[in-house]
C-alpha positions in Angstrom: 0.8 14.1 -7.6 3.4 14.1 -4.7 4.4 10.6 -2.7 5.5 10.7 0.5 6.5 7.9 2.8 6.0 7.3 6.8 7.1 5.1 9.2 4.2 2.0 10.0 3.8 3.3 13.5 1.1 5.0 15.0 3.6 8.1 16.8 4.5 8.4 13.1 1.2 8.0 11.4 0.1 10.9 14.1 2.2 13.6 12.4 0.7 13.1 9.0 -2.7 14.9 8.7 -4.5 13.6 6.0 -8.4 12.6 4.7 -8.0 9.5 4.8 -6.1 6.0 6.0 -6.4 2.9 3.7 -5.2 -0.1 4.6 -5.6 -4.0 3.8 -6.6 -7.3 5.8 -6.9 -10.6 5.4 -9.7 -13.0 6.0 -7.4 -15.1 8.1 -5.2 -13.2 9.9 -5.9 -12.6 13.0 -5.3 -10.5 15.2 -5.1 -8.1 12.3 -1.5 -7.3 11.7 0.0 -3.9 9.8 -2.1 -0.7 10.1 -5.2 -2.5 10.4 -3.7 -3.3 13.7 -2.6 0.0 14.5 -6.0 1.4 13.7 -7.6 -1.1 15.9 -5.6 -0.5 18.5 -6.3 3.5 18.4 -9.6 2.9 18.5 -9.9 0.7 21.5 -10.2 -2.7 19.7 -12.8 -1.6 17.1 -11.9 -3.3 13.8 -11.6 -6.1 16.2 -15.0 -6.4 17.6 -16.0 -6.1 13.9 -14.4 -8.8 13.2 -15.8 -10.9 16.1 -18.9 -9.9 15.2 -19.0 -11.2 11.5 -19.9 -7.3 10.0 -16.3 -7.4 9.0 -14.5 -10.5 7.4 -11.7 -9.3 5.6 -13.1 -11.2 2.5 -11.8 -9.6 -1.4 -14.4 -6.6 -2.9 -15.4 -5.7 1.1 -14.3 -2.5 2.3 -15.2 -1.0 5.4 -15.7 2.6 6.0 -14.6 4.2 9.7 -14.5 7.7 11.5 -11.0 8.0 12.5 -11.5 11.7 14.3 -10.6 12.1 17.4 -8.6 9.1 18.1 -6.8 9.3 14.5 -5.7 12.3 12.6 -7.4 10.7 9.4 -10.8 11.7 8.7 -12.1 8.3 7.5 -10.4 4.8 7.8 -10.9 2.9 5.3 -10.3 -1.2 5.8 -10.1 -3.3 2.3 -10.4 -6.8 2.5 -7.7 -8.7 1.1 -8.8 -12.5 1.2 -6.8 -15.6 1.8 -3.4 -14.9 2.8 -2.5 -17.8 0.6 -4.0 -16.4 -2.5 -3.0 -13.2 -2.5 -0.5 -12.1 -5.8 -0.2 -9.4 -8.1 -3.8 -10.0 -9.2 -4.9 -9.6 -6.1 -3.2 -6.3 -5.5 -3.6 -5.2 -8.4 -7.8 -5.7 -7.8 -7.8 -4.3 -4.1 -5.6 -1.4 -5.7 -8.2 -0.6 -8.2 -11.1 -0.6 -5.7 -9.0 1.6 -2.9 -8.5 4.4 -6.0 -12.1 4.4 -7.0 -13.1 4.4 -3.4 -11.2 7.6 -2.4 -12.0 9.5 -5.8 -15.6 8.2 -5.0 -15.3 10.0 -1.8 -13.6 13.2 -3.0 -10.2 12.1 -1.4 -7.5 14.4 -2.7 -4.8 13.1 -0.7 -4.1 9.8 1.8 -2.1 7.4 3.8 -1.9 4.5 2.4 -0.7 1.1 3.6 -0.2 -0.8 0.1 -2.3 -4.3 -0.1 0.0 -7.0 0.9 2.4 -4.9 2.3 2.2 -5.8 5.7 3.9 -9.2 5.7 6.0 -8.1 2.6 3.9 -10.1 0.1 5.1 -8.1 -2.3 8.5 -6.2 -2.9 8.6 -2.3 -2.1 9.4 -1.4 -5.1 7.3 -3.6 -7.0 4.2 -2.8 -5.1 4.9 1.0 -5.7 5.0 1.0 -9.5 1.6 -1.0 -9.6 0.2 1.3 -7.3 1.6 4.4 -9.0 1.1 2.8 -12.7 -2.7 2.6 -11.5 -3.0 6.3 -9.9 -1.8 7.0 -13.3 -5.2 6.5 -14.7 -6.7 8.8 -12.0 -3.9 11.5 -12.2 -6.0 14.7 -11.6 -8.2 13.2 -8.9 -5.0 13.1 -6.4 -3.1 15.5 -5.1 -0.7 13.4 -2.9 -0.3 9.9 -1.3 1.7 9.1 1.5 3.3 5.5 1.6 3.6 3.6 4.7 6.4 1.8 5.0 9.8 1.0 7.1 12.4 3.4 6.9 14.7 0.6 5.1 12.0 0.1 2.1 11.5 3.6 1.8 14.9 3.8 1.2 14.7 1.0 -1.5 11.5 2.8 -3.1 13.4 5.8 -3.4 16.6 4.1 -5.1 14.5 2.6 -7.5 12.5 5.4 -8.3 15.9 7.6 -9.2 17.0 4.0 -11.2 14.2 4.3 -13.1 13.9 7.8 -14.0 17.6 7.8 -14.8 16.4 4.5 -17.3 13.7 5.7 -18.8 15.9 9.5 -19.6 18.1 6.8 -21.8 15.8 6.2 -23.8 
């Protein structure tokens, strides 16, 4: 499995052809911030009007399935909700990441951007929210053929420091 990172900006996200786009929002954030903004944007204040509407709340376990052709070079968008701001930990990410996995081998995804639950207003560390998320791909290994990270060019830096840190640890032993 490959990892990739880009740039949480939709110029960038438009260079990276892929199946699909998960990313994560809260149920009390609004406007929705991170790639769920970007998405929304893209597509003319969609995930918006969804939200509006009450068929999207941004609730834990709810995940939303969008076309992201032709607006998006995604296939499919998919929006996980993240609950509470205020409540949202390692449990939480860990659950959300769990559900986005099975989703996308559910769907036959090979390979997709992904904006990392929580990530968005840094409620989690880079590098920490990159081992859970590769310590749970783990268990779906040969469904996956590459993920693409989105994050700032400054924590894909740090990702990529710790990842050599830790391959160079775990050689010690």
């Amino acid at each position: 499995m490959e990892l990739h990172f880009v740039a949480p900006e939709l110029r960038r996200l438009d260079e990276v052809p892929t199946e699909a786009l998960a990313c994560g929002l809260y149920s009390d954030a609004r406007p929705p911030r991170g790639v769920a903004g970007l998405v929304s944007w893209r597509l003319a204040g969609r995930v918006d009007r969804l939200l509006a509407g009450g068929f999207l709340s941004g609730q834990r376990g709810e995940v939303l399935l969008l076309p992201g052709r032709p607006r998006l070079v995604a296939d499919k968008v998919l929006v996980f909700g993240l609950g509470p701001r205020a409540s949202f930990d390692r449990e939480v990410f860990d659950q959300v990441t769990a559900h986005l996995l099975r989703a996308l081998v559910d769907l036959c995804i090979r390979s997709a951007v992904v904006e990392l639950p929580g990530r968005q207003d840094d409620a989690l560390t880079p590098e920490e929210a990159a081992d859970r998320f590769l310590a749970a791909a783990a268990h779906h290994d040969e469904a996956f053929d590459a993920f693409v990270l989105v994050e700032p060019p400054a924590a894909q830096r740090r990702v990529n420091q710790h990842m050599i840190e830790e391959k160079r640890r775990i050689r010690r032993f």
